[in-house]
C-alpha positions as CSV (number, residue, x, y, z in Angstrom):
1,X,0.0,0.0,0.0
2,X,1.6,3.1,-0.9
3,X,0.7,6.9,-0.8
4,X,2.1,9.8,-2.9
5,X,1.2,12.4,-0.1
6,X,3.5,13.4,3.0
7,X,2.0,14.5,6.1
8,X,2.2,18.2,6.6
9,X,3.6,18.7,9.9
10,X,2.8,22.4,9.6
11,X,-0.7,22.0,9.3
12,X,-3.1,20.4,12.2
13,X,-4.8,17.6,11.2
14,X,-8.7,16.4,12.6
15,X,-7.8,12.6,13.0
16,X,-4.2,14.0,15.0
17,X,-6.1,16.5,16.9
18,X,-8.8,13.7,18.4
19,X,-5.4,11.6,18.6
20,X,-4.4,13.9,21.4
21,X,-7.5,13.6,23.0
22,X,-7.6,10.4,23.3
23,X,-4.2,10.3,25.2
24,X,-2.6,9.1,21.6
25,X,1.1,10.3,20.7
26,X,0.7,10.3,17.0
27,X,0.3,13.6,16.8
28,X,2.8,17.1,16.3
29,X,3.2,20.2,17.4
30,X,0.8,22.1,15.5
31,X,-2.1,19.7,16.2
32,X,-1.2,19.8,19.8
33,X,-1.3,23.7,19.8
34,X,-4.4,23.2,17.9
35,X,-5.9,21.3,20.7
36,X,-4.7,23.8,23.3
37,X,-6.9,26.2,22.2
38,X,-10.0,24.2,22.2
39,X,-9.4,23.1,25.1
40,X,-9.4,26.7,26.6
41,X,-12.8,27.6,24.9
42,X,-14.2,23.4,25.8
43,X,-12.3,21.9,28.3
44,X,-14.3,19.3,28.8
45,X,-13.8,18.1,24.9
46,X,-11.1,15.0,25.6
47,X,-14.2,14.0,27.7
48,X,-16.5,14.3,25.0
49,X,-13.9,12.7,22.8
50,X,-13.9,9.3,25.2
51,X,-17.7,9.4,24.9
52,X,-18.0,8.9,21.1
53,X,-15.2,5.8,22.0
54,X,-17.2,4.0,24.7
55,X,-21.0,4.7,22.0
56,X,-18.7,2.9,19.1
57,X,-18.0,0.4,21.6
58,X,-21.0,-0.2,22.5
59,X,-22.8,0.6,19.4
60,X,-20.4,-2.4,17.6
61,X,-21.2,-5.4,20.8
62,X,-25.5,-4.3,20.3
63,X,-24.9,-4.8,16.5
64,X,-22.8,-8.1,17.0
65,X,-25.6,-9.3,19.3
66,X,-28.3,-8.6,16.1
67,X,-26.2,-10.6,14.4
68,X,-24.4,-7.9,12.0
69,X,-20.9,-9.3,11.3
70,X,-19.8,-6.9,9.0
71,X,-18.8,-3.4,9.3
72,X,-17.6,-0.3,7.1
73,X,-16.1,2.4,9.5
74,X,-15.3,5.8,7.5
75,X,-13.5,8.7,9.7
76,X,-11.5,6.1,11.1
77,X,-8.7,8.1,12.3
78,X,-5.6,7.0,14.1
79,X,-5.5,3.4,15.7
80,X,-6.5,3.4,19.2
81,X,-7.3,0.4,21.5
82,X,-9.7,-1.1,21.6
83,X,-10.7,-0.4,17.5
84,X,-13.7,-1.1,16.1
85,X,-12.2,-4.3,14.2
86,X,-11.1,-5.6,17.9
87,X,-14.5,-5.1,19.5
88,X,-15.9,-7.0,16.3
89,X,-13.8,-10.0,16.3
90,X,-14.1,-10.4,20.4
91,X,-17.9,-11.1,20.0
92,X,-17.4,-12.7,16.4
93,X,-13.5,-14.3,14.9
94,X,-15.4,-14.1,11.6
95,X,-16.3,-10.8,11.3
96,X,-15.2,-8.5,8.7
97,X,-14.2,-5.1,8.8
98,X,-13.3,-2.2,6.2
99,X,-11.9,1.0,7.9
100,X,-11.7,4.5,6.0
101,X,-9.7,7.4,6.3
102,X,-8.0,10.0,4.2
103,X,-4.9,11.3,6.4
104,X,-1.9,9.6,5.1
105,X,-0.9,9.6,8.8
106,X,-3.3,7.3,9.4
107,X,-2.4,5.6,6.4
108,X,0.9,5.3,8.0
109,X,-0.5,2.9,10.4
110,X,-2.8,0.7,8.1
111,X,-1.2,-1.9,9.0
112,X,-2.1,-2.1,13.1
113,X,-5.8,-1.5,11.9
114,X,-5.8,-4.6,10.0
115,X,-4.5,-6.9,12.6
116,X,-6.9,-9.4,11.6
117,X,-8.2,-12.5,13.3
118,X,-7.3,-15.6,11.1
119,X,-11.1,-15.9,10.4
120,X,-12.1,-12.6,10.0
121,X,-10.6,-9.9,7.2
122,X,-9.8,-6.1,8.0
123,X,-8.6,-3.7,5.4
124,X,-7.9,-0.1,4.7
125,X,-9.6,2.0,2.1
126,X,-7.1,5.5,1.8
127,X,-10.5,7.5,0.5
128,X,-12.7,10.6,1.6
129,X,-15.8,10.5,3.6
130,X,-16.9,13.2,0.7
131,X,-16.5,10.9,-2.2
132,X,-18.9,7.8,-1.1
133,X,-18.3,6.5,-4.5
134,X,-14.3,5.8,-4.6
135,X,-15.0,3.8,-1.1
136,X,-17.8,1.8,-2.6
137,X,-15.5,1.2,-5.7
138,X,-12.2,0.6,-3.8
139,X,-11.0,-3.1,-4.7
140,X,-10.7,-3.4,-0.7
141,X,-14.6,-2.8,-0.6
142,X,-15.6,-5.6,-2.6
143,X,-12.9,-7.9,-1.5
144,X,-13.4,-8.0,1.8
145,X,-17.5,-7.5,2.1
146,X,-20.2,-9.2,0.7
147,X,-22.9,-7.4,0.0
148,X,-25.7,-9.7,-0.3
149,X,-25.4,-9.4,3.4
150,X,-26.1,-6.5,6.3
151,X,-23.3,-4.5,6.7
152,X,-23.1,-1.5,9.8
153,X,-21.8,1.8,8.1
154,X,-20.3,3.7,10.9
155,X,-19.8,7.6,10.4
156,X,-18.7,8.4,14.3
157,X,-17.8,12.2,14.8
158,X,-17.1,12.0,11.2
159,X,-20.0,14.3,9.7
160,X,-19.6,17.9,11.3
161,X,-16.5,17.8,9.0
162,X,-18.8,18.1,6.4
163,X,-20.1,21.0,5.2
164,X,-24.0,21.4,4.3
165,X,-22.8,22.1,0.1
166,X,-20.7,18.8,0.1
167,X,-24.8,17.2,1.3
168,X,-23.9,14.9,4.1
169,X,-27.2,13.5,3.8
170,X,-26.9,12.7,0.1
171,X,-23.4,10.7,1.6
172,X,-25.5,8.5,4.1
173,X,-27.4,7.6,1.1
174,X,-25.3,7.0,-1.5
175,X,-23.5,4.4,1.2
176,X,-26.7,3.0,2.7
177,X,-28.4,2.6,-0.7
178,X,-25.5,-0.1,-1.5
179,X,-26.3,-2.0,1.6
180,X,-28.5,-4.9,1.6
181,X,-31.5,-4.7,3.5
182,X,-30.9,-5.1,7.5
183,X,-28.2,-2.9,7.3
184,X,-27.7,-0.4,10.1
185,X,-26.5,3.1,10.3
186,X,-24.1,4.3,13.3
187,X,-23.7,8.0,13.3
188,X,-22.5,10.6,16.7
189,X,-22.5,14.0,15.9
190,X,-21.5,17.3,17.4
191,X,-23.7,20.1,18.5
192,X,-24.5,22.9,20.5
193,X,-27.5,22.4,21.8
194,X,-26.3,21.2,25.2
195,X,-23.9,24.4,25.7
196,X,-24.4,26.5,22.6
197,X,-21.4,28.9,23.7
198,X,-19.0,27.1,24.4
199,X,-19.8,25.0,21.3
200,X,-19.8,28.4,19.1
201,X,-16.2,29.1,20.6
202,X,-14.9,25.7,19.9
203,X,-16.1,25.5,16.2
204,X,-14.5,29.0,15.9
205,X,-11.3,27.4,17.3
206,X,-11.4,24.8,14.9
207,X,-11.7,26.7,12.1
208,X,-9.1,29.3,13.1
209,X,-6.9,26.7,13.4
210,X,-7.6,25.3,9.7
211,X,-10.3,22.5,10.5
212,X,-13.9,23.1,9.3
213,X,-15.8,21.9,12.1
214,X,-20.3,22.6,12.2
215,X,-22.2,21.7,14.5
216,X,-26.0,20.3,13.9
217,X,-29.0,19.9,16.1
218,X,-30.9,17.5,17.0
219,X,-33.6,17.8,14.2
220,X,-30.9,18.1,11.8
221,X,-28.7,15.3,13.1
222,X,-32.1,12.9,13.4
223,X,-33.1,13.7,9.8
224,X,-29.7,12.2,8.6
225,X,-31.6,9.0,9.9
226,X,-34.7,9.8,7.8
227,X,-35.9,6.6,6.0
228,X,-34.0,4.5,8.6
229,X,-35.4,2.7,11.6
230,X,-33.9,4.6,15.0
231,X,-33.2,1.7,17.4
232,X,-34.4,2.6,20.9
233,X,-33.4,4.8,22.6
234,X,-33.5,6.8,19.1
235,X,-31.2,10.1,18.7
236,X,-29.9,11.2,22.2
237,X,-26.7,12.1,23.7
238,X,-23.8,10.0,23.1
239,X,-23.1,9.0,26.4
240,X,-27.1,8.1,26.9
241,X,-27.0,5.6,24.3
242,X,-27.7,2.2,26.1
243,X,-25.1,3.4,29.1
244,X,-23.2,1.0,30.6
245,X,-24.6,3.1,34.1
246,X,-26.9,6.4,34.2
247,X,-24.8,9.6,34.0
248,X,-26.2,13.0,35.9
249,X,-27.4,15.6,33.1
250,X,-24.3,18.0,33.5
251,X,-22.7,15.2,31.7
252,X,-24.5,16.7,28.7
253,X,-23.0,19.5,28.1
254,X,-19.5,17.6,28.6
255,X,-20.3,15.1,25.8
256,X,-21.4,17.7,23.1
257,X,-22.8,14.9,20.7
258,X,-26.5,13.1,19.8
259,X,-25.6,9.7,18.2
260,X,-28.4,7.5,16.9
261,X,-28.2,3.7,14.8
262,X,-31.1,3.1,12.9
263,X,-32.3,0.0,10.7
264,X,-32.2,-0.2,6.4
265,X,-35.7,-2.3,6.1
């Protein structure tokens, strides 16, 4: 696998940025400044960044347990334990996993994402979340998922990258409408509706720092599920989907995200 782009050490990066909030080290100086300054105007965002972990986590062992053994996770970002691919393979050796990502950092590390169980594929699809087409066309695609059955298409803190002209909801679309029915959707999203201030100084941050970042309500971020059927407990806060243990309601604001799966009939 080979890439003809560098990594621009000068310019911060998303996937680096939540690298550093998740306690990762692959990350540089400019995305650690980056953070620095978000986490002036949010400090409670390396929180919310844990959050959106333990919701994939728990998002992938509820699909496993409806039986969905395959899985196409775009926004991947940098590898972090436990990945989705681990999860997966705990509950199920078989299961088969395509991650996505367009930084050539994590790129870079392709190969600890696809650490593969012996009876069970992973693989690595270098694409953009943007361009639904070149992932669903990617040899890697095809080779390692079979389409006749459900696959879970996992766009986790992925979408508020995304600006409203590049139609995020035309992206869920063009993905889901190449899934076979009993497909599910896994989406987490950030927004301001628990703490619009401090969410309208971290998206400024963001974007100062050379990262488009929007937030979306909660109508907004439920009508990306339109057509799809929400699994209980439907579009709430990602730390209050199927908790482990109940949280107090300051949480909220600390979490900055809805997140949602939903059904392909």
């Amino acid at each position: 696998m080979t890439d003809n782009r560098v990594v621009d050490p000068t310019k911060p990066s998303s996937a680096r940025i939540y690298d550093f909030f998740l306690g990762g080290k692959d990350n540089y100086e400019v995305d650690r400044e980056a953070a620095a300054k978000i986490l002036e105007v949010w400090p409670t965002v390396a929180s919310g960044v844990h959050h959106n972990r333990d919701f994939m986590t728990r998002a992938v062992r509820a699909l496993s347990d409806l039986g969905i053994r395959q899985f196409l996770d775009i926004g991947t970002g940098i590898p972090t334990e436990p990945n989705l691919h681990q999860t997966a393979q705990e509950l199920n050796p078989a299961a088969r996993v395509v991650y996505v990502d367009n930084d050539p950092l994590v790129l870079a590390y392709a190969h600890a994402l696809m650490a593969s169980t012996a009876e069970g594929k992973v693989a690595y699809i270098d694409a953009d979340a943007t361009d639904p087409h070149a992932i669903l066309s990617a040899p890697a695609f095809a080779e390692t998922l079979n389409l006749e059955e459900p696959v879970a298409v996992s766009l986790i803190a992925v979408l508020h990258f995304i600006r409203d002209e590049q139609d995020p909801r035309g992206i869920v679309d063009t993905l889901m409408n190449a899934m076979a029915p009993g497909s599910y959707l896994v989406i987490s999203h950030i927004t301001a509706d628990f703490d619009p201030e401090t969410m309208r100084r971290a998206l400024a941050t963001y974007r100062a720092s050379g990262v488009h970042a929007q937030n979306r309500n909660r109508d907004e971020v439920t009508r990306l599920f339109d057509g799809y059927e929400l699994l209980d407990p439907g579009v709430v806060g990602v730390h209050r989907w199927r908790p482990r243990s109940e949280l107090p309601e300051w949480r909220d604001a600390e979490a900055g995200c809805w997140a949602g799966v939903a059904r392909k009939s």
